[in-house]
N, CA, C and O atoms as CSV, one atom per row, in Angstrom:
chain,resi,resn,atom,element,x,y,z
A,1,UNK,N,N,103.231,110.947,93.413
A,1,UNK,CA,C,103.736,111.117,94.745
A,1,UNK,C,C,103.309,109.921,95.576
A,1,UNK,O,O,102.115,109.624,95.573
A,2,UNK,N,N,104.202,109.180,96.310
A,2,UNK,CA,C,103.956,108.229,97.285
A,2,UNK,C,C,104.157,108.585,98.736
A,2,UNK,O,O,105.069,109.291,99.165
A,3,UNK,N,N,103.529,108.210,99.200
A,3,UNK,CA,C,103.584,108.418,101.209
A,3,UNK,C,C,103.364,106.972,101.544
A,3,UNK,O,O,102.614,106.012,101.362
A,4,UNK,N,N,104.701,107.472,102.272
A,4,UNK,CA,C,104.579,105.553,103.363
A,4,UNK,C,C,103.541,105.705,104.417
A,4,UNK,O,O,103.341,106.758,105.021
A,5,UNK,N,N,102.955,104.702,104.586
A,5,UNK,CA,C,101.883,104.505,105.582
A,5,UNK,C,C,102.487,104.629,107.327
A,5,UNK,O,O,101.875,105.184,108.241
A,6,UNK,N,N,103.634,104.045,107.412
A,6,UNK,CA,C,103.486,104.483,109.072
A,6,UNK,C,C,105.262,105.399,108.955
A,6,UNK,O,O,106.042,105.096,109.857
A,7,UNK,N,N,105.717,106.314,108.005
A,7,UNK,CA,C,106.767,106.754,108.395
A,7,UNK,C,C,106.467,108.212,107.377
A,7,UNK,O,O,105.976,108.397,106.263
A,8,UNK,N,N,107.097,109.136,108.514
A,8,UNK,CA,C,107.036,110.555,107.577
A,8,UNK,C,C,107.844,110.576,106.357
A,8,UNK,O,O,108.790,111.359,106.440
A,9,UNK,N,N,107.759,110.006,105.357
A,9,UNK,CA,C,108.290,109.960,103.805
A,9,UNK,C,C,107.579,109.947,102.404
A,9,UNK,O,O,106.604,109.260,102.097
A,10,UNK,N,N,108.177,110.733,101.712
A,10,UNK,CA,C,107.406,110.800,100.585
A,10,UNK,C,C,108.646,110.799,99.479
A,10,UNK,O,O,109.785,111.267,99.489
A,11,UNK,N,N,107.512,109.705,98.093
A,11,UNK,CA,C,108.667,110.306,97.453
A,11,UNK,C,C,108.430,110.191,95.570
A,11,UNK,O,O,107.214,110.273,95.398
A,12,UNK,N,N,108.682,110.137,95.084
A,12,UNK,CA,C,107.996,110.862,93.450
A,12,UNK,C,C,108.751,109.502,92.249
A,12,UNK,O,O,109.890,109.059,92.109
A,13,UNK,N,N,107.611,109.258,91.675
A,13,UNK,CA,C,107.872,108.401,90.390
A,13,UNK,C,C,107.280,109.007,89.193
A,13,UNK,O,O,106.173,109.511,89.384
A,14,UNK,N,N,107.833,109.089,87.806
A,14,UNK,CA,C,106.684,109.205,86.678
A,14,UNK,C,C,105.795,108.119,86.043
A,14,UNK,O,O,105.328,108.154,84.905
A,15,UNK,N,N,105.642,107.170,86.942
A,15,UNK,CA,C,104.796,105.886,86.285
A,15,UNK,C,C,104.489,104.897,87.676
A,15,UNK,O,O,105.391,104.472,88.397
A,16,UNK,N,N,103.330,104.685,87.843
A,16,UNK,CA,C,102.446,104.181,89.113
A,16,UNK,C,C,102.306,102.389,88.285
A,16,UNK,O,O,101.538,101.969,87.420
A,17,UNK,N,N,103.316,101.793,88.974
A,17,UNK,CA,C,103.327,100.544,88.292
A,17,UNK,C,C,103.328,99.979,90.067
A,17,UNK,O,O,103.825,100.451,91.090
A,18,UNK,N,N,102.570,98.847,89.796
A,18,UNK,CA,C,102.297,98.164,91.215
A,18,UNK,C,C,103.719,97.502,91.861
A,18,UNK,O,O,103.785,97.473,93.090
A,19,UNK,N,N,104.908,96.947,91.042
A,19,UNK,CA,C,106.046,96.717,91.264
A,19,UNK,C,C,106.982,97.487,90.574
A,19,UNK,O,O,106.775,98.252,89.632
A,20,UNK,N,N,107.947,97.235,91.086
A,20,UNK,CA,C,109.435,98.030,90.436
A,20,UNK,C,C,109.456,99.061,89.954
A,20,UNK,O,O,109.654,99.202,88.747
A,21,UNK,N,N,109.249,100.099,90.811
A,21,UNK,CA,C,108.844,101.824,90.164
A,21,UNK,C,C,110.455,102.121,90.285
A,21,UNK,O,O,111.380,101.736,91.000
A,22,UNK,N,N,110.256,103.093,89.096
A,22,UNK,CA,C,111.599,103.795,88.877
A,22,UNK,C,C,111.425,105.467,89.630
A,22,UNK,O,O,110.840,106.321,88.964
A,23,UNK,N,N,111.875,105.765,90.785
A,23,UNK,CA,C,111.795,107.046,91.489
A,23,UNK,C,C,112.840,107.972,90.974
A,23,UNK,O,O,113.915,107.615,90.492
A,24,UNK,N,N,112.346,109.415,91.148
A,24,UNK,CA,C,112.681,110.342,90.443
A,24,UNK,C,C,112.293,111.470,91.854
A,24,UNK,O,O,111.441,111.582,92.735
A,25,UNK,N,N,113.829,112.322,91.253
A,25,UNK,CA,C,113.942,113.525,92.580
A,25,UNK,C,C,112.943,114.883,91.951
A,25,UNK,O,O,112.656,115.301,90.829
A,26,UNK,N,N,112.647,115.241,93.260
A,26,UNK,CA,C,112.273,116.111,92.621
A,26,UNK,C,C,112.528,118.077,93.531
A,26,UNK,O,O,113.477,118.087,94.316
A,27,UNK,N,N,112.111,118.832,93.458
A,27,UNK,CA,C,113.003,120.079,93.648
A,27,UNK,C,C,112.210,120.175,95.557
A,27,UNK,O,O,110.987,120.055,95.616
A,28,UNK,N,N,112.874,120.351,96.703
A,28,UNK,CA,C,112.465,120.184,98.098
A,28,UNK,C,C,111.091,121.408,98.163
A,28,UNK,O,O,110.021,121.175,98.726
A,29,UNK,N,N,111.318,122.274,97.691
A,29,UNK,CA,C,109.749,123.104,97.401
A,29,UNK,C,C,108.543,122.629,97.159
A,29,UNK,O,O,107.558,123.343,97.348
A,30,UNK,N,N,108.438,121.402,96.720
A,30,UNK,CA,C,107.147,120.620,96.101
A,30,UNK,C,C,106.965,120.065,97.031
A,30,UNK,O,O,105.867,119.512,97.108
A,31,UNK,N,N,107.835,119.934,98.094
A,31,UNK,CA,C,106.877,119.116,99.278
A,31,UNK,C,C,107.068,120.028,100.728
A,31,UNK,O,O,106.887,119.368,101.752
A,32,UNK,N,N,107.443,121.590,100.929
A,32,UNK,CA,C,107.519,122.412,101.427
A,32,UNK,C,C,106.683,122.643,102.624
A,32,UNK,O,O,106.855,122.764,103.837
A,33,UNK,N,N,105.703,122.654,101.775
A,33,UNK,CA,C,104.578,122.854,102.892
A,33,UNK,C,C,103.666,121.183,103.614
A,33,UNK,O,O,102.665,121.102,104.326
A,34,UNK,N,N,104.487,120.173,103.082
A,34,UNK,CA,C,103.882,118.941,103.755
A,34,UNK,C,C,104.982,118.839,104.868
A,34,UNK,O,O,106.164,119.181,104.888
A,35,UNK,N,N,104.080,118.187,105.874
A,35,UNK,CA,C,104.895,118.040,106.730
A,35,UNK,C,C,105.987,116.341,106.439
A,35,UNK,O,O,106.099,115.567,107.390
A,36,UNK,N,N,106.401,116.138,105.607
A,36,UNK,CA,C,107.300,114.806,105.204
A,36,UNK,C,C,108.535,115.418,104.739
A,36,UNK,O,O,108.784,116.580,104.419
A,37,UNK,N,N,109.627,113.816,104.792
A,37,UNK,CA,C,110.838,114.407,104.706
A,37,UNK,C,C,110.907,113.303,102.605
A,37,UNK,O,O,110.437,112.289,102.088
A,38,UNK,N,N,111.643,114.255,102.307
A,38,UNK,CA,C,111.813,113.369,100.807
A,38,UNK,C,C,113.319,112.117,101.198
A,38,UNK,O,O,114.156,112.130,102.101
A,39,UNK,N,N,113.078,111.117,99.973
A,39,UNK,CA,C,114.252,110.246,100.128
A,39,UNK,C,C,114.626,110.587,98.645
A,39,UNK,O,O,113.820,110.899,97.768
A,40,UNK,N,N,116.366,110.442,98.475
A,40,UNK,CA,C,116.979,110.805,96.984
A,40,UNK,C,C,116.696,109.376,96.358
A,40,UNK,O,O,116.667,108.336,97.016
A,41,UNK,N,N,116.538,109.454,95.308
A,41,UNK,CA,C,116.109,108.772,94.111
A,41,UNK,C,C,117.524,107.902,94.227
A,41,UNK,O,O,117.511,106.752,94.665
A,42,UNK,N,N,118.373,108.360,93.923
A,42,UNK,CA,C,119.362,107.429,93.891
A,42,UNK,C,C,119.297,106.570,95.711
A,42,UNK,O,O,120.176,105.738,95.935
A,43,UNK,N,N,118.855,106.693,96.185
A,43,UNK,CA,C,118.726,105.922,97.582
A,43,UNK,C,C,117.967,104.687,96.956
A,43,UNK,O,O,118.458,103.607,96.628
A,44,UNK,N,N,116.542,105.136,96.859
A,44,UNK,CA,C,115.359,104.543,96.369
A,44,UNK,C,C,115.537,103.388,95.184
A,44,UNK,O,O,115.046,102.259,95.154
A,45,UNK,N,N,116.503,104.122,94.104
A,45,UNK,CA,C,116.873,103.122,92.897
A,45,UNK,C,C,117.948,102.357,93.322
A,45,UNK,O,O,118.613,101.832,92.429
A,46,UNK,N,N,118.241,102.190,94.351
A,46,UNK,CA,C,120.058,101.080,94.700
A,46,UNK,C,C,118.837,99.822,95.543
A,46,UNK,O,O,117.963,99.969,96.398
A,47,UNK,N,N,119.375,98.567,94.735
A,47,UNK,CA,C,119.120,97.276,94.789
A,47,UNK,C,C,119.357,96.983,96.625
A,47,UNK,O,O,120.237,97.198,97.459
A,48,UNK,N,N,118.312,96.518,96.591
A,48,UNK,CA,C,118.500,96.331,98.510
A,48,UNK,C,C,119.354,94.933,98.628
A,48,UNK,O,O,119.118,93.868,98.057
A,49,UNK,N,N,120.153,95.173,99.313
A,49,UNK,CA,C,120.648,94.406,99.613
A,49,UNK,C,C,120.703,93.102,101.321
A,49,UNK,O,O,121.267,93.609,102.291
A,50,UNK,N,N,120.367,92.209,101.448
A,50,UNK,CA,C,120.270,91.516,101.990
A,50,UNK,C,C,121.547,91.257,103.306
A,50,UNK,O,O,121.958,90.141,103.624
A,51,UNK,N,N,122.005,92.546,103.919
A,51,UNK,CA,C,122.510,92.549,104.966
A,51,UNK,C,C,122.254,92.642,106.539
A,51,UNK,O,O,121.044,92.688,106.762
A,52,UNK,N,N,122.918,92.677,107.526
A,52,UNK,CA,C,121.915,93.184,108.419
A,52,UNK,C,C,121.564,94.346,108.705
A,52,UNK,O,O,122.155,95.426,108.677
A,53,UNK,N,N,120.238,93.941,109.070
A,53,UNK,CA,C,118.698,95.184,109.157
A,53,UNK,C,C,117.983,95.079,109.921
A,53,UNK,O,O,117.487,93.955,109.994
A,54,UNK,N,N,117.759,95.557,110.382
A,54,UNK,CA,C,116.181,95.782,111.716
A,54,UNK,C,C,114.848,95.226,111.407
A,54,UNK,O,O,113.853,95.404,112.110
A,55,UNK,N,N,114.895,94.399,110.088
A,55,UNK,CA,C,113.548,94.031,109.819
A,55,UNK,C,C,113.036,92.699,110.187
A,55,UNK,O,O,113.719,91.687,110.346
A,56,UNK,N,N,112.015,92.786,110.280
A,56,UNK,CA,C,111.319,91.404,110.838
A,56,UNK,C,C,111.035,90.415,110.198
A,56,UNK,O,O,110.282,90.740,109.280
A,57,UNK,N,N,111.348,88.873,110.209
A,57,UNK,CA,C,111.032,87.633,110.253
A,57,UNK,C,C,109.823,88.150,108.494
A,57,UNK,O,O,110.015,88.168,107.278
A,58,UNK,N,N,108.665,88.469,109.442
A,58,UNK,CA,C,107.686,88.539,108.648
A,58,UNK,C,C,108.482,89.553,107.148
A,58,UNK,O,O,108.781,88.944,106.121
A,59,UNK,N,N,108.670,90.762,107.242
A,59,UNK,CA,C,108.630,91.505,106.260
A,59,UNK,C,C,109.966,91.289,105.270
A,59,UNK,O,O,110.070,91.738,104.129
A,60,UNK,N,N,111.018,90.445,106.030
A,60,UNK,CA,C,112.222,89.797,105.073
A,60,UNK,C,C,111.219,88.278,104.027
A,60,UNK,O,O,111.471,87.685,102.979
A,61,UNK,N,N,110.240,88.207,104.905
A,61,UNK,CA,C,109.252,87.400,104.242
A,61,UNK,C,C,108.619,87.620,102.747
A,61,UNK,O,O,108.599,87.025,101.669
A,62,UNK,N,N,108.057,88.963,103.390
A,62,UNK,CA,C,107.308,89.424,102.029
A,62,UNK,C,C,108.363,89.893,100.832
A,62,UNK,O,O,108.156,89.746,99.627
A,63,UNK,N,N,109.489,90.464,101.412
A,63,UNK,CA,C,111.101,91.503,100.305
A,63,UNK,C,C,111.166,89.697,99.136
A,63,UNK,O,O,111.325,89.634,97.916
A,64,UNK,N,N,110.919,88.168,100.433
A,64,UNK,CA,C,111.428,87.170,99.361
A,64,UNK,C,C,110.555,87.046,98.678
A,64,UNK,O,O,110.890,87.145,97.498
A,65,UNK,N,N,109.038,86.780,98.909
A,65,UNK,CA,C,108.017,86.634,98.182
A,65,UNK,C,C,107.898,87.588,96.738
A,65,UNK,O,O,107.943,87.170,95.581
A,66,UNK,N,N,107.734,88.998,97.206
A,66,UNK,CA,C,107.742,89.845,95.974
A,66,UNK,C,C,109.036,90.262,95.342
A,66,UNK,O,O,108.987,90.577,94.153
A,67,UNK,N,N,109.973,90.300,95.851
A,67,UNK,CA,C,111.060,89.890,94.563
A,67,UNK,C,C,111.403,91.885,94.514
A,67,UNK,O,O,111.797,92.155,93.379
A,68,UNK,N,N,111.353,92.877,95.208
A,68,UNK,CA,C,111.486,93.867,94.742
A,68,UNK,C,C,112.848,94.120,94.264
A,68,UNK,O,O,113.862,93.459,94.491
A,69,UNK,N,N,112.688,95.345,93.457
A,69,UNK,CA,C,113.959,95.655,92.957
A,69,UNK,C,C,114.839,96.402,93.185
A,69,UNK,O,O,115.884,96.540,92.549
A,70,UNK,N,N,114.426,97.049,94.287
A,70,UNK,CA,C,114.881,98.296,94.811
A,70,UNK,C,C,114.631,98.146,95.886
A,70,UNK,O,O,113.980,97.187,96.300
A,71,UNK,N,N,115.263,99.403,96.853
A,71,UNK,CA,C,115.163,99.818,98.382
A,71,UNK,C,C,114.116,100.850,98.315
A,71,UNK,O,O,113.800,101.260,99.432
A,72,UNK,N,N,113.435,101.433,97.253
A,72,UNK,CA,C,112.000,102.366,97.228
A,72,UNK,C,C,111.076,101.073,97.031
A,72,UNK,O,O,110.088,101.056,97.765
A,73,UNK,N,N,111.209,100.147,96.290
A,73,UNK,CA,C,109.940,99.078,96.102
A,73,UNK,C,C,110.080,98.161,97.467
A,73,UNK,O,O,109.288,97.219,97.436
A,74,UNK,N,N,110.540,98.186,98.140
A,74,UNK,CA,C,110.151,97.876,99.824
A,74,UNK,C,C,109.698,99.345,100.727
A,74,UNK,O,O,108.600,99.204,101.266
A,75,UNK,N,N,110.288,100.580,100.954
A,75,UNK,CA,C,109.802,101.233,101.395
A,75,UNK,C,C,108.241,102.107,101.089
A,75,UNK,O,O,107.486,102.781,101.791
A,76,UNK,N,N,108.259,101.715,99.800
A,76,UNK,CA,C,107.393,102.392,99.161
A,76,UNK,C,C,106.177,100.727,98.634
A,76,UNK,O,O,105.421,100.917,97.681
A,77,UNK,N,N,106.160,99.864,99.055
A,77,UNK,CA,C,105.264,98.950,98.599
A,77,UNK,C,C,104.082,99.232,98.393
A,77,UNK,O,O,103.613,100.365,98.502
A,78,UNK,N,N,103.212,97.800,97.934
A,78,UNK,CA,C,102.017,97.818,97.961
A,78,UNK,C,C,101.165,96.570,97.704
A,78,UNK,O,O,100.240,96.222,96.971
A,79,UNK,N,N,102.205,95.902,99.004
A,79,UNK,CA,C,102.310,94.263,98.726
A,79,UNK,C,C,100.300,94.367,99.727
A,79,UNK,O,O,99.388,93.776,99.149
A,80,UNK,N,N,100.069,94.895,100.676
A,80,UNK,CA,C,99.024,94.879,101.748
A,80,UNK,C,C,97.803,95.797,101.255
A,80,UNK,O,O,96.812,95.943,101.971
């Protein structure tokens, strides 16, 4: 289970690899009683794409530096 640091989200992999995690759904009961909202796996696994976005200077910085592979391996990092 992953939790983003400043946004209510959580969301589930079977393998804790420091880059390019492959996320996996899992049933809305398992996180029931947390107060977070889940993101679908298929969100998480679609290749981010480089359009416009609300993100900052700095953190389009780090998406070039680490190379992620996904739109969960930016929301879900662990570049800091």
């Amino acid at each position: 289970m992953l939790l983003n640091k400043y946004y209510p989200l959580v969301a589930f992999t079977n393998e804790l690899a420091f880059t390019n995690k492959v996320f996996i759904n899992v049933s809305e009961n398992a996180v029931y009683l947390m107060n977070y909202d889940t993101v679908n796996a298929d969100i998480l696994n679609a290749p981010f794409i480089d359009i416009e976005h609300d993100l900052s200077k700095a953190e389009l910085a780090q998406i070039k530096y680490w190379n992620p592979a996904s739109v969960g391996n930016i929301i879900f990092n662990e570049w800091d």
